[in-house]
C-alpha angles and dihedrals in degrees: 000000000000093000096030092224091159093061089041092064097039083052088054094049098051085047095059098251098126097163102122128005127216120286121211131185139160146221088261098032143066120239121297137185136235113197109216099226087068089061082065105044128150125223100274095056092051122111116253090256091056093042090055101044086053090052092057096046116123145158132009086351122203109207111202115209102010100187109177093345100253089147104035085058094052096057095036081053089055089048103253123136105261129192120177132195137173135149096242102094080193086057097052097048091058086044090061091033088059086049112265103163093202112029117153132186104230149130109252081229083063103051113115101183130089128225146180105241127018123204127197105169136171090052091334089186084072090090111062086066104210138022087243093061086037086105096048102057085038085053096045088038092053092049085052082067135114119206112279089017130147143209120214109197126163130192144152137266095221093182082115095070093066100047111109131203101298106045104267135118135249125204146163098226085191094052095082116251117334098246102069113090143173108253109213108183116180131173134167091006093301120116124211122228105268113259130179135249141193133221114188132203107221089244092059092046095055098046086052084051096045086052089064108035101269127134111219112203118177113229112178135352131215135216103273115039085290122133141172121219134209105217108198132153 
């Protein structure tokens, strides 16, 4: 996020400049918007995967992608040891003006210290980018792990996306696995730098697990194909 035009809106929500909220789209899919008040919800606006993951939450506890801390601020609330991270530096500093107590920009490859649970929420498996880099973020995230530790991680079966009128299903089969998509965010006319983002089906999650020594449990799943997945050794 070149711009950080994600950190920039949430800095202009919490500012009190509402005016426009952020539009996404996808290679495979038309313009869509993401209201910025979603971004700071409470609890009891959460989905039931999030709700759940945050229920299991324990321990010296890692949130990926912190975003405006929603999360973060739940489970310091209830008195766990929160640290948050995330690449956006807009999104950390509304992160500590929330209140975070512990809020840190910084790449999930680059985090040195261990925890007990592990949390990567709101299509957690975006992160990791592509199918191909999948075994590099399980591996670091299994050696950021204390004994008995946990990640928590949710995403989306998007099959469904591909599915026509019949039934059936379309795909490239030279385009690479289905769930790795190009990410487009705009908001107030400007346009972000592309990223990717991947969406995983739970078989192919556990397979990548199971290829470095990880066990994948699911744990929940939501409305919509989407699940959420408990990662141990």
């Amino acid at each position: 996020m070149k711009k950080d035009l994600f950190g920039k809106a949430l800095l202009d929500f919490y500012n009190g400049n509402t005016s426009e909220d952020i539009i996404t789209s996808t290679n495979i899919s038309e313009e869509d918007t993401l209201p910025l008040d979603y971004l700071f919800r409470d609890y009891t606006e959460m989905p039931k995967i999030e709700k759940e993951a945050l229920k299991l939450a324990k321990g010296h506890i890692l949130d990926v992608g912190c975003g405006a801390g929603s999360h973060s601020l739940y489970l310091q609330a209830k008195g766990e040891n929160v640290k948050a991270i995330d690449l956006s530096k807009g999104a950390i500093e509304v992160c500590k003006k929330r209140g975070v107590l512990n809020a840190e920009l910084l790449p999930i490859l680059e985090e040195k210290e261990t925890f007990d649970t592990i949390l990567l929420l709101m299509n957690g498996t975006g992160i990791f980018q592509t199918l191909k880099a999948l075994p590099e973020y399980l591996t670091h995230l299994k050696n950021l792990l204390n004994t008995n530790g946990q990640i928590l991680i949710d995403s989306t079966d998007i099959k469904y996306m591909y599915e026509d009128e019949d039934g059936g299903f379309w795909q490239d089969l030279n385009s690479g696995y289905y769930g790795e998509l190009d990410y487009f965010l705009k908001y107030k006319d400007e346009e972000e730098s592309p990223m990717k983002w991947l969406y995983l089906d739970f078989s192919t999650l556990v397979i990548a697990c199971a290829s470095v020594g990880l066990n994948c449990e699911k744990v929940a799943e939501g409305e919509h194909f989407d699940y959420l997945a408990k990662l141990y050794i």
